[in-house]
matplotlib code that plots the C-alpha trace (Angstrom):
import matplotlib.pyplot as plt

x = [-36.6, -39.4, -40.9, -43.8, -45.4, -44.3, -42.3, -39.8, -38.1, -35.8, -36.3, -33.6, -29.9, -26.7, -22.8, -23.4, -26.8, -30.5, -32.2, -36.1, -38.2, -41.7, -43.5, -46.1, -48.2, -49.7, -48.3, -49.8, -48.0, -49.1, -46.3, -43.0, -40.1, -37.4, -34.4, -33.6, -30.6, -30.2, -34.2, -36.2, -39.6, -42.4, -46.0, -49.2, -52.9, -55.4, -58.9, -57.9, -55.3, -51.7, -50.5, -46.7, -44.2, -40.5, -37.8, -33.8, -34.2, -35.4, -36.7, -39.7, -40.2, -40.9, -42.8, -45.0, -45.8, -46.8, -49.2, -50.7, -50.9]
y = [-52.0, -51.6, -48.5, -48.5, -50.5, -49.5, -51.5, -49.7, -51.4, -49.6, -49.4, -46.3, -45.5, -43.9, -44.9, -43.5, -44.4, -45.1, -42.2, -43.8, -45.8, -47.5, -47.2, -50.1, -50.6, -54.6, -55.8, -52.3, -49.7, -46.3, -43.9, -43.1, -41.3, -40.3, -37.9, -35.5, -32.8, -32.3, -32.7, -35.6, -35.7, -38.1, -38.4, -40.2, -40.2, -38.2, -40.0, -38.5, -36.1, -36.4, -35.2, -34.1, -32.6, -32.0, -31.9, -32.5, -34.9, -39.1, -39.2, -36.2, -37.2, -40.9, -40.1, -37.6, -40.3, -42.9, -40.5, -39.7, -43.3]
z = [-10.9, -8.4, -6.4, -3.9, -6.7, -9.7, -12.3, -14.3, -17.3, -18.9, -23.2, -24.1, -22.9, -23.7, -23.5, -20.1, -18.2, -18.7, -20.3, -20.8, -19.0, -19.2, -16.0, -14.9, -12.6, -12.0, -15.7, -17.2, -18.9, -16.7, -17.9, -19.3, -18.1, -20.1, -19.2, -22.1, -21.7, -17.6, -17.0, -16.4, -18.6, -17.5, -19.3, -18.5, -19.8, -17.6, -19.7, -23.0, -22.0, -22.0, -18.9, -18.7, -15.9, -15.8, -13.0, -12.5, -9.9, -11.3, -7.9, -7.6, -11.0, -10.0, -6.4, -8.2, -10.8, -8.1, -6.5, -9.9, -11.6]

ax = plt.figure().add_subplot(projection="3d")
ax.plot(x, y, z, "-o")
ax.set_aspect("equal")
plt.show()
């Protein structure tokens, strides 16, 4: 799955849907995103920091990671 030039490959899922994904950006691994009871989680490193953020929508999750990463 591609976005505005991010890869996502999905590595974790339910019965029901995808619930985690690795996030890359040209062949490197920039992110996850992972959906845990109704909110999506996503987490990238900011130099040595482990930057989080969480929202309901996969979307603002994912737009807010491409202007981040």
């Amino acid at each position: 799955m591609n976005h505005e030039g991010l890869t996502l490959v999905a590595y974790e899922s339910t019965y029901e849907s995808i619930t985690g994904f690795k996030v890359y950006r040209s062949r490197e691994q920039v992110a996850t995103l992972e959906k845990r009871n109704s909110e999506w989680i996503a987490a990238f490193l900011m130099g040595l920091k482990v930057v989080t953020f969480t929202n309901e929508s996969f979307d603002f999750c994912l737009n807010k990671l491409n202007r981040l990463v």
